[in-house]
C-alpha atoms as one frame of an Amber mdcrd trajectory, in Angstrom:
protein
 -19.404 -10.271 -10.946 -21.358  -7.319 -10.605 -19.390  -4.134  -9.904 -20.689
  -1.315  -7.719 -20.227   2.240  -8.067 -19.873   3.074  -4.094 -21.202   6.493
  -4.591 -24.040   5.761  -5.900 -25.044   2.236  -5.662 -25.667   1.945  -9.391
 -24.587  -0.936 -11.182 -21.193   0.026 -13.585 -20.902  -3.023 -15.472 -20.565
  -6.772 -14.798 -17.250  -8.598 -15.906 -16.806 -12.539 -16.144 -15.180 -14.369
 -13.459 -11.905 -16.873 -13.894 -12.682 -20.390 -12.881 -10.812 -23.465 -11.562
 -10.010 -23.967 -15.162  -8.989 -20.783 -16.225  -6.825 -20.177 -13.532  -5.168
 -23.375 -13.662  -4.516 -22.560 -17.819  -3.642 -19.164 -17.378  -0.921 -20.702
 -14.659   0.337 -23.062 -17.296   0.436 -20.478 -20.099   2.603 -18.242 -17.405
   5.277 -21.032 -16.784   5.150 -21.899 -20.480   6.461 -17.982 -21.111   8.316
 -17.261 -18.330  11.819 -18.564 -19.179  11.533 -17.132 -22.968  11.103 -13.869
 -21.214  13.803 -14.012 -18.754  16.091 -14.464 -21.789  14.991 -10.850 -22.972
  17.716  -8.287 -22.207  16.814  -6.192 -19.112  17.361  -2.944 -20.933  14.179
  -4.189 -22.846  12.248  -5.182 -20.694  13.074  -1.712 -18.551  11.779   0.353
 -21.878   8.481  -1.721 -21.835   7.961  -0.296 -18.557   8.906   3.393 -19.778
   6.271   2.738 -22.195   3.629   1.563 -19.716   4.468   4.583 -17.607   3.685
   6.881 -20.708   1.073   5.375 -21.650  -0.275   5.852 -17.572   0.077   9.700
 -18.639  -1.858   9.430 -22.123  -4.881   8.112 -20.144  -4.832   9.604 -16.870
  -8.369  11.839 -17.676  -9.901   7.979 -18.399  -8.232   5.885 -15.806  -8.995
   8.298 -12.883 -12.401   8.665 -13.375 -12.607   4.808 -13.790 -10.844   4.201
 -10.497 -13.499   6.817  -8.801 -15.932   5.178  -9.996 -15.589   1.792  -8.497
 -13.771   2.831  -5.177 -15.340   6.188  -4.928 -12.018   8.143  -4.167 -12.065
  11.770  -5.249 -11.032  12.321  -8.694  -8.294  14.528  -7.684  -6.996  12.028
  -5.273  -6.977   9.407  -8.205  -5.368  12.059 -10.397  -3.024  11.959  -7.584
  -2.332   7.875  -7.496  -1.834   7.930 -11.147   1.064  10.582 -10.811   2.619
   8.505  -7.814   2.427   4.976  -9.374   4.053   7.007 -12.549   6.937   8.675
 -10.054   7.616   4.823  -8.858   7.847   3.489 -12.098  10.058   6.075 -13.668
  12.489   5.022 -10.131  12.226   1.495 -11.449  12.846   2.513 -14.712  16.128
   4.570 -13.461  17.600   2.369 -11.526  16.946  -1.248 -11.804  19.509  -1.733
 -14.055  21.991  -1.018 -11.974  20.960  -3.031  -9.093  20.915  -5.986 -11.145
  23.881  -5.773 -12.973  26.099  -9.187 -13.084  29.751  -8.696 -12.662  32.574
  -9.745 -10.510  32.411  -8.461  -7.209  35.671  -9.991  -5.864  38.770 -11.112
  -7.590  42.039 -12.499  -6.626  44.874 -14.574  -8.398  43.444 -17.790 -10.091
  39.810 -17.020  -8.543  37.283 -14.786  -9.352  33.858 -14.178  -7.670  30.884
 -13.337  -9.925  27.237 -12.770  -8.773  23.984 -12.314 -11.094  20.423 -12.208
 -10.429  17.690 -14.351 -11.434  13.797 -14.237 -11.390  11.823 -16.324  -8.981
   9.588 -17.324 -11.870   6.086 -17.164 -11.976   4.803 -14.949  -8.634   1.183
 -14.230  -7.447   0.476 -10.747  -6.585  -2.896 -10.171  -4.879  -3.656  -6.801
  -4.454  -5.721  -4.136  -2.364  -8.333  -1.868  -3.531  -7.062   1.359  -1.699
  -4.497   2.112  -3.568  -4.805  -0.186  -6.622  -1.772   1.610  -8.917   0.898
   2.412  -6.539   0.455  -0.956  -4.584   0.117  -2.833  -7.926   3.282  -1.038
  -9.287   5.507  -2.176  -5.936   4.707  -5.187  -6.624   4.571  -6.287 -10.657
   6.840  -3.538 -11.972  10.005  -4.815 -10.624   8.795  -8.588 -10.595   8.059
  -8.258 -14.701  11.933  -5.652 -14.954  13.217  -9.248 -12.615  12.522 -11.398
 -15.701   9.301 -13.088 -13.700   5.481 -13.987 -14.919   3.015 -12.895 -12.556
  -0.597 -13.589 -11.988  -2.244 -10.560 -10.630  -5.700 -10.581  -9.023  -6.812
  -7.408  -8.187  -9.273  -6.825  -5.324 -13.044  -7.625  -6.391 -13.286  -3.865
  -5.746 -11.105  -2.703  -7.849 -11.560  -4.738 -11.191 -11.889  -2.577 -13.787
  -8.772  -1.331 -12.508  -6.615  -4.198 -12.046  -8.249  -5.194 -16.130  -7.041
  -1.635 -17.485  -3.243  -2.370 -15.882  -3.279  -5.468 -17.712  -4.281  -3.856
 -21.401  -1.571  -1.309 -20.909   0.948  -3.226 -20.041   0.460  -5.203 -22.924
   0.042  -2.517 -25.477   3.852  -1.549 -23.573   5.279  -4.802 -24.745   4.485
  -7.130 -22.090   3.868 -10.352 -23.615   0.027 -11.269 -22.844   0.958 -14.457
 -20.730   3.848 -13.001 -18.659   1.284 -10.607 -17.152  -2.240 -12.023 -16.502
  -5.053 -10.831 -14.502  -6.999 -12.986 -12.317 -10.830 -11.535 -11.820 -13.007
 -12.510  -8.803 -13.361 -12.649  -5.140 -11.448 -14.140  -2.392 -12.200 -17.447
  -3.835 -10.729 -16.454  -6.991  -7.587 -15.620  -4.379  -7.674 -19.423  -2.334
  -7.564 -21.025  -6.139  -4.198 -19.369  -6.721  -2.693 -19.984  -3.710  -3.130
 -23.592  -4.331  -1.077 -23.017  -7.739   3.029 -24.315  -6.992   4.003 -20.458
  -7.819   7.595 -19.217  -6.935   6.505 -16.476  -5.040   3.635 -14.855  -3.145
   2.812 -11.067  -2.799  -0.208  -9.836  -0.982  -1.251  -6.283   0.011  -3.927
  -6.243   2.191  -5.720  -6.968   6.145  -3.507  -8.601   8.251  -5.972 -11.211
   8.967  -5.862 -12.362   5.568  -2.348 -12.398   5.459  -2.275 -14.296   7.878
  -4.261 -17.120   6.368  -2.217 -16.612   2.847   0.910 -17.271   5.452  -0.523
 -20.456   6.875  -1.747 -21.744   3.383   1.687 -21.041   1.633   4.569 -22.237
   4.542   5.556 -25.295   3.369   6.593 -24.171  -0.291   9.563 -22.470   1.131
   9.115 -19.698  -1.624   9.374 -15.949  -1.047   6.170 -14.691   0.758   5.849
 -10.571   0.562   2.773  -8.952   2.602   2.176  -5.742   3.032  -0.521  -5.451
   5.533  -2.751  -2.897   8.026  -1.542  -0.923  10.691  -2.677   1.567  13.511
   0.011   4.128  12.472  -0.081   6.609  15.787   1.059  10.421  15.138   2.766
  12.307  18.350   2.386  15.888  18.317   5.500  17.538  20.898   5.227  20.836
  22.937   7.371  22.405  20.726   6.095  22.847  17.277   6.368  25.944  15.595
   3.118  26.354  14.452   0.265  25.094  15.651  -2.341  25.885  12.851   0.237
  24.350  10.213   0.584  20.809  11.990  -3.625  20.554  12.739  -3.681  21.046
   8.777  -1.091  18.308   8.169  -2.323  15.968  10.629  -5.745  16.274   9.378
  -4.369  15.222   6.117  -2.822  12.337   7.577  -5.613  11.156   8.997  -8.576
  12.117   6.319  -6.898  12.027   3.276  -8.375   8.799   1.072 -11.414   8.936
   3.852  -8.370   7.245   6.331  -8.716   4.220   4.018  -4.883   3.717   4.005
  -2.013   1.507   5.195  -0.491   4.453   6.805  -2.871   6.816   7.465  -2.720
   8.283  10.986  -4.746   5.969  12.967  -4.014   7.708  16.455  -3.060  10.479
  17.776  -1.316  12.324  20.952  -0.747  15.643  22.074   1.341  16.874  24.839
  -1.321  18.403  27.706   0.415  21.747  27.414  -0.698  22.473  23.671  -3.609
  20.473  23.554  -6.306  22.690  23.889  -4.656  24.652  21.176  -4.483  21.514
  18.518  -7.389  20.056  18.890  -9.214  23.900  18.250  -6.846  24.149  15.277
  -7.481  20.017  14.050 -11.366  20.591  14.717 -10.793  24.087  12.863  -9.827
  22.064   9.516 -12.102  18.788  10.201 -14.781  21.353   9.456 -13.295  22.205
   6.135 -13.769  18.753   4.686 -16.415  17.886   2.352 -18.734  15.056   1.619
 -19.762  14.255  -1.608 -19.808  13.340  -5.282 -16.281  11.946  -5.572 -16.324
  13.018  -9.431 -16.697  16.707  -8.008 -13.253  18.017  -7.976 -14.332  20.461
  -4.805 -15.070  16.780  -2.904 -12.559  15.652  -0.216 -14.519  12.674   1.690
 -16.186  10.319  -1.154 -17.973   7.076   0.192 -16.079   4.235   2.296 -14.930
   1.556  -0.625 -16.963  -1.486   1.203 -20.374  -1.173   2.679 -19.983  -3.434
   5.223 -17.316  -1.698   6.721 -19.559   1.533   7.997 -20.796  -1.209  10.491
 -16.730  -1.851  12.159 -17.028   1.931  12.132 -19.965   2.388  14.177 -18.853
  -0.089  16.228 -15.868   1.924  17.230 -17.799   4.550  17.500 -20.477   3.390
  19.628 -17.600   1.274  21.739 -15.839   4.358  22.456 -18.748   6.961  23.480
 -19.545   4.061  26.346 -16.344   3.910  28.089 -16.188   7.639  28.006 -14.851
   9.022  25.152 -16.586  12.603  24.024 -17.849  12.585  20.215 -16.849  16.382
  18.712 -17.487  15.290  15.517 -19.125  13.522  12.896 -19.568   9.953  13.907
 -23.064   9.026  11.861 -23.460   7.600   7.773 -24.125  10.703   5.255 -26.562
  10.870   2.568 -29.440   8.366   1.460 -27.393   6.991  -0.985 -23.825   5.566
  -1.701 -21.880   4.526   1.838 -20.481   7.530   2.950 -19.566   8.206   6.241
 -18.698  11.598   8.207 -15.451  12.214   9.134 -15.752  11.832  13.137 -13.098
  12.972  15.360 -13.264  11.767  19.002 -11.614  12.837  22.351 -10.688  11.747
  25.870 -10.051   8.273  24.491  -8.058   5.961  25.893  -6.093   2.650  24.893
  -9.279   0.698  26.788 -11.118   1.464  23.612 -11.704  -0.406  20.193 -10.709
   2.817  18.579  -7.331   3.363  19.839  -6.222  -0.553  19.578  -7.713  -1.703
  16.351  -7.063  -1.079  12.715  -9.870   1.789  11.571  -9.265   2.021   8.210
 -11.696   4.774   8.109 -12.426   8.537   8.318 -12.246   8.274  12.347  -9.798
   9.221  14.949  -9.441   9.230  18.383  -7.094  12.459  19.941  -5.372  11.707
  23.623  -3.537  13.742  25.657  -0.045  12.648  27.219   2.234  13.825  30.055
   5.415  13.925  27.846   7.701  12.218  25.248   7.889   8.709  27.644   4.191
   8.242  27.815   3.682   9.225  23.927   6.412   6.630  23.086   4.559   4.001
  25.201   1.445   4.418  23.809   2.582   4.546  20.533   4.375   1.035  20.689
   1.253  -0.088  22.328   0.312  -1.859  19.604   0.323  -5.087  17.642   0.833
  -3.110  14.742   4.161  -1.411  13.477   3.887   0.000   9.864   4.972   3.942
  10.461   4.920   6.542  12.859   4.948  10.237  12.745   6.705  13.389  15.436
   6.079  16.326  14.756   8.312  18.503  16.870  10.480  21.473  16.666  13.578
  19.829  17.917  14.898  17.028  15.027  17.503  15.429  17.213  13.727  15.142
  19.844  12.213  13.193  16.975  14.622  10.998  16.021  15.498  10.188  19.987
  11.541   9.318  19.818  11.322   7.586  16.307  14.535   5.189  17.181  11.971
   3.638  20.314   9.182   2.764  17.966   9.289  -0.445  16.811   7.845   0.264
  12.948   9.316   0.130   9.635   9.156   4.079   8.765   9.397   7.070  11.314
   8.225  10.383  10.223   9.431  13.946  11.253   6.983  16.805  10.790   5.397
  14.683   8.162   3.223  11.604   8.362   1.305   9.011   5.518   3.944   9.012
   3.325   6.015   6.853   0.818   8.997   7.253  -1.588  10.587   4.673  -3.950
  14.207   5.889  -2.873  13.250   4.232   0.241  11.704   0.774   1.165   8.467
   0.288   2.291   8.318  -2.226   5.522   6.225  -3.570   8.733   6.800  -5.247
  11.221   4.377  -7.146  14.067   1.039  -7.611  11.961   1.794  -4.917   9.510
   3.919  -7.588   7.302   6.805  -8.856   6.171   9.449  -8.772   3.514   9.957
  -5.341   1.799   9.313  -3.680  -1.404  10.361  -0.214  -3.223  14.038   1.045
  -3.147  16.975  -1.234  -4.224  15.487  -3.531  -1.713  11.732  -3.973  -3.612
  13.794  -4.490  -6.944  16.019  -7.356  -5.273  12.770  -8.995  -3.911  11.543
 -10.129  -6.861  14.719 -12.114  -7.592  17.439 -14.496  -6.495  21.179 -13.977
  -6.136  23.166 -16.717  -7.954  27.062 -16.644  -6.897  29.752 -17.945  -8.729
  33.598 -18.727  -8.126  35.657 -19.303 -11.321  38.857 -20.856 -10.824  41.475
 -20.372 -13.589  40.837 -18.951 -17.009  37.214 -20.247 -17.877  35.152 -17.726
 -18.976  32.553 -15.844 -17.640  28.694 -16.917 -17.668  26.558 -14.839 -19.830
  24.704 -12.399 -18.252
């Protein structure tokens, strides 16, 4: 498999795909190992993972330019991953313990009630390319803390990442066939679907979760996805400062060239300060720079996959004939790599590809609303429902607004963001199931509940 530097179209290095065969052994090697590591003690199998997070630090300079390389974000914004897939490890690290301690959680003459926890077994965990450390760490961290083997295929375009996770977490202790990584393409991703795994964890389009749904169903194992959405930003009369929110909206919406689960996909104003925002927004657009995403003055580097500069044209184009007004951008960049201009477009409506469909992209589409009932009906209009952002000056406004959105996170006065004291859900097309929090480190195993009659003693933990 040959793998691409986006920036440049040069050739990095070519790596050896898995096969039917190799897939199938490294499966067998997994189960093999699994139930010899669920015997180790949690506490070490937590300090592995401190390890692994250090040795995330001790490389960071390394693994940030390798990640630019193949997905072209800019190096700072890697620099950045690296310290958030570190600050969710070091939650995992804190508190999983804890929230998988056995003990008796009820007890009454003659009869006590005792629950532990135990892993699934051996999981899947097909990841996305965006974000290849902090949606790798949801996943694997907790599942390998849970006592589980998992087979991890990162996306084809992030390989070299997804190879480098697996050689540190096996210099941190991880036992070489509890964690193995799967390299190749989506057919690479149909072979292990076929495997009988105990669970299945996918981060990616909704359209291929769908199809890892459908191929899955009748296993009745866990199924996690976290998938796409068309996260819409609502921007209320009464903000306190105009110039402030443009900045952090265009952040929202730019930030990783837009290639994000929750990056602002849409946005409304209210008519009375719209004029005023969209100066400010257009004011920092114009800030932004194109480039060399190894150039730490870079913000924009190239879109990840090639092919996807033609959905954004598309949505382009589609939007400029039913009337919408192009301010900026809207055209490739450069003669070489697949870059793309940031674009910002206005008088758009929901009759447009733009404002219905997942961008995933350096564009956005800016509408002006009446007031808070029309911004909360265009923002649930949608088959998506992954976050959504208010920015207002009025909190108990924004929550009355965020509690009629039908997503799994509501922002206020912030937007394309994500914390491991919280978890991270969708609902409609952007997924199901849950990860992060005490809820991402329960997902990854099963409750077990016992009631002891008498004087017999307790199970071992």
């Amino acid at each position: 498999m040959k793998i691409i530097n986006p920036a440049t179209e040069a050739l990095i290095r070519e790596v050896k795909e898995d096969s039917d065969l190799s897939v199938r052994k490294k499966f067998e090697r997994a189960q093999a190992a699994q139930c010899q590591w669920a015997t180790v003690p949690i506490s070490q199998r937590v300090e592995a993972m401190a390890r692994f997070e250090r040795l995330l630090d001790e490389e960071t300079d390394r693994l940030a330019e390798v990640l630019t390389s193949e997905v072209g974000k800019p190096i700072r914004e890697s620099h950045n991953e690296l310290a958030g897939a570190r600050h969710r490890i070091r939650y995992f690290v804190e508190h999983s313990e804890a929230v998988l301690e056995a003990g008796t959680v009820h007890e009454e003459t003659g009869m006590v009630e005792y629950l532990e926890y135990e892993p699934l077994g051996v999981v899947g965990n097909i990841s996305a390319w965006n974000y290849p450390y902090l949606v790798g760490v949801n996943v694997f961290v907790p599942a390998l803390i849970g006592g589980n083997a998992v087979l991890y295929k990162p996306s084809e375009y992030a390989t070299l990442t997804g190879l480098e996770l697996g050689r540190l977490l096996h210099r941190a202790g991880i036992p070489k066939d509890i964690f193995q990584t799967l390299v190749g393409g989506p057919a690479i991703g149909k072979k292990l679907l076929r495997l009988p795994l105990d669970g299945y964890f996918f981060t990616g389009s909704y359209q291929t979760g769908r199809s890892i749904a459908e191929a899955v169903r009748s296993r009745l194992v866990p199924l996690g996805m976290e998938l796409g959405g068309k996260d819409p930003l609502y921007v209320a009369d009464d903000v306190l400062d105009i110039s402030q929110v443009a900045k952090a909206v265009v952040e929202g919406c730019f930030y990783n060239n837009g290639q994000s689960c929750c990056a602002v996909e849409r946005v409304y104003v209210q008519q009375k300060i719209y004029r005023q925002f969209l100066e400010a927004f257009l004011g920092e657009v114009k800030k932004l720079r194109v480039g060399d995403p190894l150039d730490p003055t870079v913000t924009q580097g190239p879109i990840t996959r090639p092919r996807h500069r033609l959905l954004l044209e598309v949505q382009v184009r589609d939007a400029v004939a039913k009337g919408a007004k192009l301010l900026e951008g809207g055209h490739r960049w450069g003669k070489r790599g697949f870059f793309f201009e940031p674009t910002v477009l206005t008088r758009v409506n929901h009759k447009m590809r733009v404002m219905k469909e997942e961008t995933f992209g350096p564009v956005i589409g800016i509408q002006s609303v009446r007031d808070d009932a029309q911004a909360v009906r265009l923002m649930n209009d949608t088959e998506y429902g992954l976050t959504a952002a208010v920015y207002s000056g009025s909190e108990s406004r924004a929550r009355a607004i965020l509690k009629q959105i039908d997503a799994g996170t509501g922002y206020w006065n912030c937007c394309d963001r994500v914390s491991p004291n919280l978890p991270w859900s969708g609902r409609k097309h952007s997924g199901i199931g849950a990860t992060l929090s005490t809820v991402g480190i329960q997902t990854f195993v099963r409750p077990k509940a016992y009631h002891l009659r008498g004087d017999h003693p307790l199970p071992s933990c």
